[in-house]
N, C-alpha and C positions, 0 to 999 in steps of 0.2 A: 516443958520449957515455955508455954505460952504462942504469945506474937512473938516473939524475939527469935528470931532462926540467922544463925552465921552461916552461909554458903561456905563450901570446901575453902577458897582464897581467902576469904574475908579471917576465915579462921586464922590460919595459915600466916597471915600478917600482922592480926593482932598479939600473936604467940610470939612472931620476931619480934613484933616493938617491943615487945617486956623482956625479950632477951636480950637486944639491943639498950637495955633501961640507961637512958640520957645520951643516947649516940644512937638513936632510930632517926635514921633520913634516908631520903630515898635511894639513893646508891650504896649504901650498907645492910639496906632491910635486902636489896636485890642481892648482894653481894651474901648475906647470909643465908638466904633460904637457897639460893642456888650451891651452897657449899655444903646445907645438913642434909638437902632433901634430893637433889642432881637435879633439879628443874628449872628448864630455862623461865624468866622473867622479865617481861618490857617494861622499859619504863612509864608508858602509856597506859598500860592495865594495873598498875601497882599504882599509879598519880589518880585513878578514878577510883580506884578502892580507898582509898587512902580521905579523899577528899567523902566518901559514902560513910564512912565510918566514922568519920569525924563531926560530919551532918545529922548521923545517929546518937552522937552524944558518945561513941567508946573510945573516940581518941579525942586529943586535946594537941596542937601543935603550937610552937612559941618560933621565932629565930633565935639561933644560936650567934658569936661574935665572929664579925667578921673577919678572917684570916687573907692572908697575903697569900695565901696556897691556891685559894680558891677567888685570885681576882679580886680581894674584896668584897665578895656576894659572902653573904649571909646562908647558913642551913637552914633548912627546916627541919628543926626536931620533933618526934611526936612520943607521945606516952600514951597509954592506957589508963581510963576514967577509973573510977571506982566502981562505975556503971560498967565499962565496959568491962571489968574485971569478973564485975556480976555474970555477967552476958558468958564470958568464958568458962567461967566453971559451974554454971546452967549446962552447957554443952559439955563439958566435960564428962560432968555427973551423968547425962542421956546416953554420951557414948559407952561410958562403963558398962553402966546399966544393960545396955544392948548385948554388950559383951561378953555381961556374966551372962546373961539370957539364952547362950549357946550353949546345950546340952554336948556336954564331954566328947559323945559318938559323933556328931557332926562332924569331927574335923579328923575324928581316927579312921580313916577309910582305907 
C-alpha cells in the first residue's frame, strides 16, 4: 500500500461517509457507525479525523442548505475523493490479501 496507511478510525469513517453518500455529517457519520458497529463515538474524535482526512485530500466537505430544524446553521457534508476511494480499496485489497494468507488449520483448532 505504500505511505498511505488508514488507522482503524480513520478507515472506519471514510467507509461511513460513502454509506452516508450526500447525508455524511457529523452527527449521522456518529449516529451510523454507533448503529452497524455498537461503538460509542465523540464528537470530538470524529471532528479531528474528519478535518485529518480532509487535509489528506480523502474527503472533500461542502455546506449543505440551511433548515429551520437546525436554527438556520448549515451541515457539513463530506464525501470521499477519488483519492480517497483509491486509499480505501488499497486497504481493502491488503486486508484480503492478509486474510486469504490464513492457512485453513489456523482457525480449526
Amino acid at each position: 500500500m505504500g505511505k498511505h496507511r488508514l488507522g482503524e478510525f480513520e478507515e472506519i469513517v471514510m467507509l461511513t461517509v460513502a454509506i452516508l453518500y450526500g447525508e455524511a455529517y457529523g452527527i449521522a457519520i456518529i449516529d451510523e457507525i454507533e448503529k452497524r458497529l455498537n461503538r460509542k463515538v465523540s464528537i470530538g474524535s470524529l471532528q479531528t479525523v474528519l478535518i485529518r482526512l480532509e487535509k489528506k485530500g480523502y474527503l472533500v466537505s461542502e455546506f449543505g442548505e440551511a433548515t429551520s430544524v437546525r436554527g438556520g446553521k448549515r451541515k457539513r457534508l463530506f464525501t470521499v475523493t477519488q483519492y480517497g476511494q483509491r486509499i480505501l480499496e488499497e486497504t481493502k485489497d491488503q486486508r484480503l490479501g492478509l486474510w486469504n494468507a490464513i492457512p485453513n488449520i489456523a482457525f480449526n483448532r
